[in-house]
C-alpha positions as CSV (number, residue, x, y, z in Angstrom):
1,X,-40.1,92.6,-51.1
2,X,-37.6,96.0,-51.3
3,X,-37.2,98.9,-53.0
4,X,-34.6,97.3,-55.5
5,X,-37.2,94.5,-56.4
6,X,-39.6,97.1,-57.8
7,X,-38.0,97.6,-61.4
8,X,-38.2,93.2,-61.7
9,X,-41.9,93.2,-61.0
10,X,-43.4,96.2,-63.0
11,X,-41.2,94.7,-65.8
12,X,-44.0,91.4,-65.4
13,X,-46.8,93.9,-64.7
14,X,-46.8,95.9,-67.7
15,X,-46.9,93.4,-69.7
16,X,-50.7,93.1,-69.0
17,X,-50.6,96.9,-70.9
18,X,-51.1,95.1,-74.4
19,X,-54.9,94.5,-73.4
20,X,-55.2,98.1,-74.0
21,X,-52.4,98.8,-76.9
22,X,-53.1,95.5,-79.0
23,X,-50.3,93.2,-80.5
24,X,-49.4,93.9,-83.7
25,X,-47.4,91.6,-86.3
26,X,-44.3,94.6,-86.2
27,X,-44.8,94.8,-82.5
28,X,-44.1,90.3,-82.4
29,X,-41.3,90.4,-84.8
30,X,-39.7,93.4,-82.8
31,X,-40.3,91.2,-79.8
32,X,-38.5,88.0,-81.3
33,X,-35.7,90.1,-82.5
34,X,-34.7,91.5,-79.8
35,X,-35.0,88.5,-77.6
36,X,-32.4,86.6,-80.0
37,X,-30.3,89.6,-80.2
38,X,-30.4,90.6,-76.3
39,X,-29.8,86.4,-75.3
40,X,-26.7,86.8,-77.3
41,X,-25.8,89.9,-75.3
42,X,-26.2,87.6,-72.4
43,X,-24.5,84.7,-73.5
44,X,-21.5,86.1,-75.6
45,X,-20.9,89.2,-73.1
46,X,-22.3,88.2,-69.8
47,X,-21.6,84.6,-69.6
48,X,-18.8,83.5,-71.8
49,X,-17.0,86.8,-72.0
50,X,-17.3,88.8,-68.8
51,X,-18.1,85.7,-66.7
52,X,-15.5,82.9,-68.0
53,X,-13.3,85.1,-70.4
54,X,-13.2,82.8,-72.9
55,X,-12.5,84.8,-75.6
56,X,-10.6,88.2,-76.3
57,X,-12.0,91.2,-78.3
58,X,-10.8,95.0,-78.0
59,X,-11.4,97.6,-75.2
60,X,-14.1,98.6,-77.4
61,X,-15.7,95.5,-78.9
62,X,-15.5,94.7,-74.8
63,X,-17.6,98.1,-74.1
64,X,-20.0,97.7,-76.7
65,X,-20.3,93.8,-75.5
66,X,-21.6,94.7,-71.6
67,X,-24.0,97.6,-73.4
68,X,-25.5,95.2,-75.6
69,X,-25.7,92.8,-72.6
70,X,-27.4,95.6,-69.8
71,X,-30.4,96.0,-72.6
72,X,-31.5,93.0,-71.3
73,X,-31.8,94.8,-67.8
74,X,-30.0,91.9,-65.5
75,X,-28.3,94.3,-63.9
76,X,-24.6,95.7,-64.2
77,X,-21.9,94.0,-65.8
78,X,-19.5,93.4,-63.0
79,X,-22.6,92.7,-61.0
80,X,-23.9,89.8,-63.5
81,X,-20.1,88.2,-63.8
82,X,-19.2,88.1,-59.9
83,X,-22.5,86.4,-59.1
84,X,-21.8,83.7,-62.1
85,X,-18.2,83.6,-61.3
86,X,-19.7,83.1,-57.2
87,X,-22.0,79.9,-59.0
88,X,-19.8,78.2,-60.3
89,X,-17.3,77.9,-56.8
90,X,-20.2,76.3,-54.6
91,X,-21.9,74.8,-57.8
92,X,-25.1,73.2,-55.9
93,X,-23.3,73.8,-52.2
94,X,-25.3,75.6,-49.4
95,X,-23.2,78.7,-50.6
96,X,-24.9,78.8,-53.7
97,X,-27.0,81.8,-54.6
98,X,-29.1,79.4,-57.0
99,X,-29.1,76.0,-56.4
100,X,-32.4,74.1,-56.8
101,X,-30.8,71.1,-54.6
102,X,-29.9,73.8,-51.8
103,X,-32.9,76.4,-52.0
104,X,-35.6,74.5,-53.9
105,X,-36.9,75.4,-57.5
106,X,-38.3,78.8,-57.5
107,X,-35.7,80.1,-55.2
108,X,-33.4,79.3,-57.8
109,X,-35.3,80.6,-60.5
110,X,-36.5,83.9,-59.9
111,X,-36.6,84.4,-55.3
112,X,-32.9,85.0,-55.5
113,X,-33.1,87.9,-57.6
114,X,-35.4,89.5,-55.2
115,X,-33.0,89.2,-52.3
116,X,-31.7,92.1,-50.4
117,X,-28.3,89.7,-50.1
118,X,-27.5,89.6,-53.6
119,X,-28.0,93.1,-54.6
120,X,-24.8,94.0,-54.1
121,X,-21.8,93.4,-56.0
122,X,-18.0,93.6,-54.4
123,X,-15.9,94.7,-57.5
124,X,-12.8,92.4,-55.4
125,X,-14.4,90.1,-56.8
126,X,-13.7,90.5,-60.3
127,X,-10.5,92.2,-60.1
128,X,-10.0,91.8,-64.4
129,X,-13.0,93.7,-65.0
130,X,-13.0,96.3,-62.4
131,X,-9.7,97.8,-63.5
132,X,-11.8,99.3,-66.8
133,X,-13.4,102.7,-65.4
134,X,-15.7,102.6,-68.2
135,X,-17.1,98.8,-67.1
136,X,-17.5,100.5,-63.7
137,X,-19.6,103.1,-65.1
138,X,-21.5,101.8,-67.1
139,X,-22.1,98.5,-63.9
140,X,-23.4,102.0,-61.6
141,X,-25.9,102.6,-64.4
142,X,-26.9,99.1,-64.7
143,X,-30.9,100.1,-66.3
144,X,-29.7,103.3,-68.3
145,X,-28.7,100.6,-71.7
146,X,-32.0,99.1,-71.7
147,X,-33.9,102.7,-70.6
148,X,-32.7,103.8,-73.9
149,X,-33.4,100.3,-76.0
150,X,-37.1,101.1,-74.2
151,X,-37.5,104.3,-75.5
152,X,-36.1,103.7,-79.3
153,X,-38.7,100.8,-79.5
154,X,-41.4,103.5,-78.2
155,X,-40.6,106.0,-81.1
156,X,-40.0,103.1,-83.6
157,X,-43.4,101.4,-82.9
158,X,-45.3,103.5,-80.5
159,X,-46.3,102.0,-77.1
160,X,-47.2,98.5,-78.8
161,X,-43.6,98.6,-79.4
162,X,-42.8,99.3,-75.9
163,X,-45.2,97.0,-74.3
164,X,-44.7,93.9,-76.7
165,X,-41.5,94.6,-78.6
166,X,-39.4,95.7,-75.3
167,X,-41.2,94.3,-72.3
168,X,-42.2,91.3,-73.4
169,X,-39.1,90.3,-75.0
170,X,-37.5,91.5,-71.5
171,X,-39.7,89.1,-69.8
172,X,-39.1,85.9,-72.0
173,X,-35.0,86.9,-71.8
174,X,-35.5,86.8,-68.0
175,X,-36.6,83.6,-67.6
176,X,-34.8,81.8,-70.9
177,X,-31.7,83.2,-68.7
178,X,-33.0,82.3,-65.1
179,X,-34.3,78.8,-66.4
180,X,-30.4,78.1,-67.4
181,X,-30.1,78.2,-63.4
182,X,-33.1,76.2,-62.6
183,X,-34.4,73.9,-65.3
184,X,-30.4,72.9,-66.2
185,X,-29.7,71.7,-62.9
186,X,-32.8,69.6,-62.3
187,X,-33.6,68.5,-66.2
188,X,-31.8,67.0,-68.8
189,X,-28.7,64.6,-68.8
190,X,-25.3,64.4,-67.1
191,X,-22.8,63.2,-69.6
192,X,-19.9,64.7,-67.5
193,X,-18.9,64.0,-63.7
194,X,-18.8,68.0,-62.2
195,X,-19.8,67.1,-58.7
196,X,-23.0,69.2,-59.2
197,X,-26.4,68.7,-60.4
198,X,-25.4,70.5,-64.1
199,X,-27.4,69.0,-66.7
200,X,-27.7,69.1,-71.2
201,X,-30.8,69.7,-71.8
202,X,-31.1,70.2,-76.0
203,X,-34.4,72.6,-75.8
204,X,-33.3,75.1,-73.5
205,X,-30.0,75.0,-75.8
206,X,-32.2,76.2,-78.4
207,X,-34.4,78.4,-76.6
208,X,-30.7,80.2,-74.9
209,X,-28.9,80.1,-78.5
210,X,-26.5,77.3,-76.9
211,X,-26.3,77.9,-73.1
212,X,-28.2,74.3,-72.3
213,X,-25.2,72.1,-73.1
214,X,-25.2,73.0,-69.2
215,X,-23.3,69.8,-68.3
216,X,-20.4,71.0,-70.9
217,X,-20.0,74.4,-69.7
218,X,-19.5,72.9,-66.1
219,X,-17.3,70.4,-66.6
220,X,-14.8,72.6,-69.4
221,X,-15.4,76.3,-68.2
222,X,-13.2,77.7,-70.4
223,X,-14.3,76.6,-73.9
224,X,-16.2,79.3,-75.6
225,X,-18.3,76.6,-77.8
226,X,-20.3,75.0,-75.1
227,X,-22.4,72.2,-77.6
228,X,-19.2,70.1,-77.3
229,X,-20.5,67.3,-80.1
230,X,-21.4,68.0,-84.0
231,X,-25.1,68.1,-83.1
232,X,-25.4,70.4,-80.3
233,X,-26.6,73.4,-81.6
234,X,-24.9,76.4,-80.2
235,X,-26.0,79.7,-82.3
236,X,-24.1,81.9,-79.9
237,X,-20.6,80.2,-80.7
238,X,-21.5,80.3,-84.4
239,X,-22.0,83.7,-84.6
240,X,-18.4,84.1,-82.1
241,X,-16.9,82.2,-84.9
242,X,-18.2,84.5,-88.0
243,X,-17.3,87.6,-85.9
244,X,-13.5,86.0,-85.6
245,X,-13.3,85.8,-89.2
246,X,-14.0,89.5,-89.2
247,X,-11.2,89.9,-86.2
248,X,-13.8,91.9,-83.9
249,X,-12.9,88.8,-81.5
250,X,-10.1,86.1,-81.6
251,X,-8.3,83.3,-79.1
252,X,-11.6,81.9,-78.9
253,X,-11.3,78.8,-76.5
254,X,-12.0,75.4,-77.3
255,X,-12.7,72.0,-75.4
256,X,-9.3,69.5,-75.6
257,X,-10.1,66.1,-77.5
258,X,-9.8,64.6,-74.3
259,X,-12.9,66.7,-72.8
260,X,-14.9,66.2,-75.7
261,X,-14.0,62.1,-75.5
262,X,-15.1,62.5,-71.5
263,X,-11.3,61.0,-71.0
264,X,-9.5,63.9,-68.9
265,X,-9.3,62.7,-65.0
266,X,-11.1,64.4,-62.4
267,X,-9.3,67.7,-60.9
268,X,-8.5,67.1,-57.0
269,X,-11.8,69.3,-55.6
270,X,-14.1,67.7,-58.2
271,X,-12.9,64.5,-56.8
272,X,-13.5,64.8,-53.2
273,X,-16.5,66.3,-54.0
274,X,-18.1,63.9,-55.9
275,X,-16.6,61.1,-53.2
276,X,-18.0,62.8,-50.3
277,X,-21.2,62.8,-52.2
278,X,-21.2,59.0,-53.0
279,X,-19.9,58.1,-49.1
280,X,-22.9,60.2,-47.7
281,X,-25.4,58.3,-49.8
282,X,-24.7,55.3,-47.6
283,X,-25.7,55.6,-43.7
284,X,-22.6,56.1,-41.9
285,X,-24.6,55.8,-38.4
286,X,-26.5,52.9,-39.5
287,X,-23.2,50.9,-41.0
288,X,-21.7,52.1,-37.5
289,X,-24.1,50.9,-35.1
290,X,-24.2,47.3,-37.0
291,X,-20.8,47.3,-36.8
292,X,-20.7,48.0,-32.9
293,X,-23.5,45.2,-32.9
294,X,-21.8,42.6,-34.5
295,X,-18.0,43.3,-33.1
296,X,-19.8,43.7,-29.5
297,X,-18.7,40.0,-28.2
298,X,-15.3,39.7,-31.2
299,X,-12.4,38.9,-29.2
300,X,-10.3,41.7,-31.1
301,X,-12.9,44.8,-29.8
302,X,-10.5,46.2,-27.4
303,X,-7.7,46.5,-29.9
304,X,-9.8,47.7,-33.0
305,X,-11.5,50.1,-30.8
306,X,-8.0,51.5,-30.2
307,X,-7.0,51.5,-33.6
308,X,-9.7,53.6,-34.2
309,X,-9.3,56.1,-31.8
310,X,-5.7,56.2,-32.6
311,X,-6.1,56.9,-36.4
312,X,-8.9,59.1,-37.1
313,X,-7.4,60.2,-39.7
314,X,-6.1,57.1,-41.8
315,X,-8.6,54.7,-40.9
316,X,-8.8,53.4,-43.9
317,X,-5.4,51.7,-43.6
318,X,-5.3,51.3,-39.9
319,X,-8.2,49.1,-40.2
320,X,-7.5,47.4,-43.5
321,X,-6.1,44.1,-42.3
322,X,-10.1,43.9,-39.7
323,X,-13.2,42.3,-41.1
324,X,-16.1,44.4,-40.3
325,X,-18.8,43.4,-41.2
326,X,-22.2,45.6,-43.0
327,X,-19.3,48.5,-44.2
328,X,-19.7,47.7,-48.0
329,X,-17.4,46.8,-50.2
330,X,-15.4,48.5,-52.8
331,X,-17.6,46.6,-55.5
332,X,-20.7,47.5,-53.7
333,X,-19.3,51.1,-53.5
334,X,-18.6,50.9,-57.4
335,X,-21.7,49.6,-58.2
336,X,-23.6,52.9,-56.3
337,X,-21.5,55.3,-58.1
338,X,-22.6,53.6,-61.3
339,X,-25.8,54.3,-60.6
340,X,-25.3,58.2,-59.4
341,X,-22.5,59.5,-61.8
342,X,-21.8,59.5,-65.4
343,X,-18.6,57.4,-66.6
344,X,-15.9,58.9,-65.6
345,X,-11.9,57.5,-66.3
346,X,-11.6,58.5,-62.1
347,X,-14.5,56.4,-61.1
348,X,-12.2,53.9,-59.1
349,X,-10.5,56.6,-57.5
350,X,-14.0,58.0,-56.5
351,X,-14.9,54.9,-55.1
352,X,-11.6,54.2,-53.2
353,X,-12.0,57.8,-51.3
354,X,-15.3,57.2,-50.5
355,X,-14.6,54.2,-48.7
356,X,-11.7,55.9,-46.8
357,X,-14.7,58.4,-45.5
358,X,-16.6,55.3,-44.8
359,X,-14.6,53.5,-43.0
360,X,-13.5,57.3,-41.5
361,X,-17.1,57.4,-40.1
362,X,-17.6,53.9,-38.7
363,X,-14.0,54.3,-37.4
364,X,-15.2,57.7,-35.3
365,X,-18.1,56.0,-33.9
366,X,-16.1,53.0,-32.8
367,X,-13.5,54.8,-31.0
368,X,-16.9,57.0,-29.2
369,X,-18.5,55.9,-26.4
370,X,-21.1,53.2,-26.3
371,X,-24.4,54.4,-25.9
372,X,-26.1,54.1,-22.1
C-alpha cells in the first residue's frame, strides 16, 4: 500500500461510522439517489462520453459532464478515459490493467486501483481531451467535485448524511463500476466474437443503468446505446435520448443493422486475434512431435523437412499438397471454434488462419533439430 491508496480505503472504513450515527430513511434515499445519479456521471461522462466519444454536447454540457462524473471520486477525468481508452487496446492481453484472464479476479476488481503503476495518467494519451484547460484542471483536482458533494450532504443531513448518504453510496458506485471490469468479463454471455472475454450479463446492466450489455460495447465501441436489442435495458441511453430532445446533447451514435443482426465481418486485428486464440488451444508441440513420430521412416522426410525450413512463413501452402498426419483438420478446427466463439459470418476465415499457425508450428519444429 502507498500514500495515493489512502483516500480508497478510508472511503470503505468509514462506512463502519453509521454504528455510531444510525441510518435513517432520508439518510437511504439520499444514498440511492445519488448512487443512480453519480453511475450516470460514470457512464454518460466517463465511459461513453470522455472514454468512446459517442456523443457530442457543448463545452459546457462537456464541463459540467466530468464534474458530475469526479463526485463519484474515481479519479480525474482524463485520468479515468486514458486508462478505459488503454482497456480496450489489450482487451484481456497481458497489457491489460484489468483483465481477470491475465491478473486473476480481484486484481481486476479492485488491486489495480491500488497500484503505484496506474496512478498516473499521460495526457498524450488523450490528445481530444487534454486540449480543454478547464478538463485539465479540473483532472489535477480529481477529489475537490466529490469533497464538495461530501460536504452538501453533511449540511443537508448531518453526519448520517455523510456517512450513509455520501459514503456509502461512494462505496456501492465503486464496485457497481469496478464489477463492470471484473464480473463482465468472467459472467454472463458472449453473443459477439471481440477476441476477449467481454460478456452481457442483464443484472449488472441494471445494477450500472446499462453498462452490462458488456459484450455490445466491445464489439460496437462507438454506439452510445449499448443494450443493442428491444429488451436490454439501458437507463443511461434513455435518459441520453430525453436530453437530445432538449438539444443539451446530439449525434448520438448508434449500432448499424448489421451489428445489431451480428452480420458485420471481423476487422483484421479481431481476426488474428481470435485465430491465434483458437490455434493455441490445440498443442502445437504435441501435434509436432507426432508428426516427427509418424513421418520418422516416410520416404518423403528429407524433402518435407526442407520445405519446412524453407517456408516458415507460408507453410501453410508449402506443405499443402503433404499428408501429415495428427495436425487436425479444418472440420476438426471448425468444430473447436464452435465450441469457444459465438457465431460469427468470419468463422471460416478464423478457422482457415488458425490452421496456417498450426501447420506454422508443426512446420518450425520439423525443420528443428531432432531431439538427442
Amino acid at each position: 500500500m502507498y500514500p495515493d491508496s489512502i483516500p480508497f480505503l478510508l472511503t470503505h472504513a468509514v462506512c463502519l461510522a453509521a454504528l455510531w450515527t444510525g441510518v435513517t430513511l432520508e439518510a437511504l434515499v439520499l444514498c440511492v439517489a445519488l448512487y443512480v445519479i453519480r453511475m450516470f456521471g460514470v457512464t454518460a461522462g466517463y465511459h461513453r462520453y470522455f472514454s468512446h466519444r459517442t456523443f457530442r454536447t457543448s463545452r459546457v454540457g462537456q464541463f459540467l459532464l466530468a464534474f458530475l462524473a469526479q463526485t463519484s471520486a474515481q479519479r480525474g477525468v482524463l485520468w479515468w478515459a486514458a486508462k478505459h481508452r488503454h482497456h480496450h487496446r489489450y482487451s484481456d492481453t497481458e497489457l491489460d490493467i484489468h483483465s481477470p484472464a491475465q491478473s486473476g479476479f480481484w486484481y481486476a476488481h479492485v488491486g489495480w486501483i491500488l497500484a503505484r503503476r496506474n496512478d498516473t495518467v499521460d495526457y498524450a494519451d488523450v490528445p481530444d481531451l487534454a486540449r480543454y484547460p478547464e478538463l485539465v484542471w479540473l483532472d489535477r483536482l480529481q477529489y475537490l467535485p466529490a469533497a464538495l458533494l461530501g460536504v452538501a450532504c453533511w449540511l443537508y443531513a448531518g453526519w448520517v448524511g455523510l456517512v450513509v448518504g455520501f459514503f456509502w453510496s461512494t462505496v456501492l458506485l465503486y464496485h457497481g463500476t469496478f464489477m463492470i471490469n471484473s464480473l463482465a468479463h468472467v459472467h454472463g454471455n458472449q453473443r459477439y466474437v471481440t477476441g476477449d472475454d467481454s460478456r452481457n450479463n442483464w443484472w449488472l446492466a441494471i445494477l450500472t443503468l446499462g453498462e452490462g450489455w458488456h459484450n455490445n460495447h466491445h464489439a460496437y465501441q462507438r454506439s452510445t446505446r449499448q443494450g443493442f436489442r428491444w429488451y436490454e435495458v439501458d437507463p443511461t441511453y434513455y435518459a441520453l435520448r430525453a436530453m437530445s430532445w432538449l438539444r443539451l446533447v446530439w449525434d448520438l451514435g448508434e449500432p448499424p443493422a448489421d451489428v445489431i443482426r451480428n452480420e458485420r465481418p471481423l476487422g483484421r486485428a479481431v481476426l488474428e486475434k481470435v485465430a491465434r486464440q483458437l490455434a493455441e488451444s490445440f498443442p502445437a508441440e504435441r501435434i509436432g512431435a507426432q508428426v516427427r513420430e509418424a513421418l520418422a521412416t516416410h520416404p518423403r522426410l528429407d524433402e518435407i523437412r526442407r520445405r519446412a525450413a524453407e517456408a516458415r512463413a507460408n507453410a501453410a501452402a508449402a506443405l499443402a499438397d503433404v499428408h501429415l498426419p495428427h495436425v487436425p483438420t479444418f472440420d476438426e478446427i471448425r468444430a473447436r471454434a464452435e465450441l469457444m466463439f459465438a457465431q460469427t459470418p468470419s468463422r471460416d476465415e478464423i478457422v482457415a488462419r488458425a490452421r496456417e499457425l498450426i501447420l506454422e508450428a508443426v512446420s518450425a519444429q520439423l525443420a528443428s533439430p531432432e531431439p538427442a
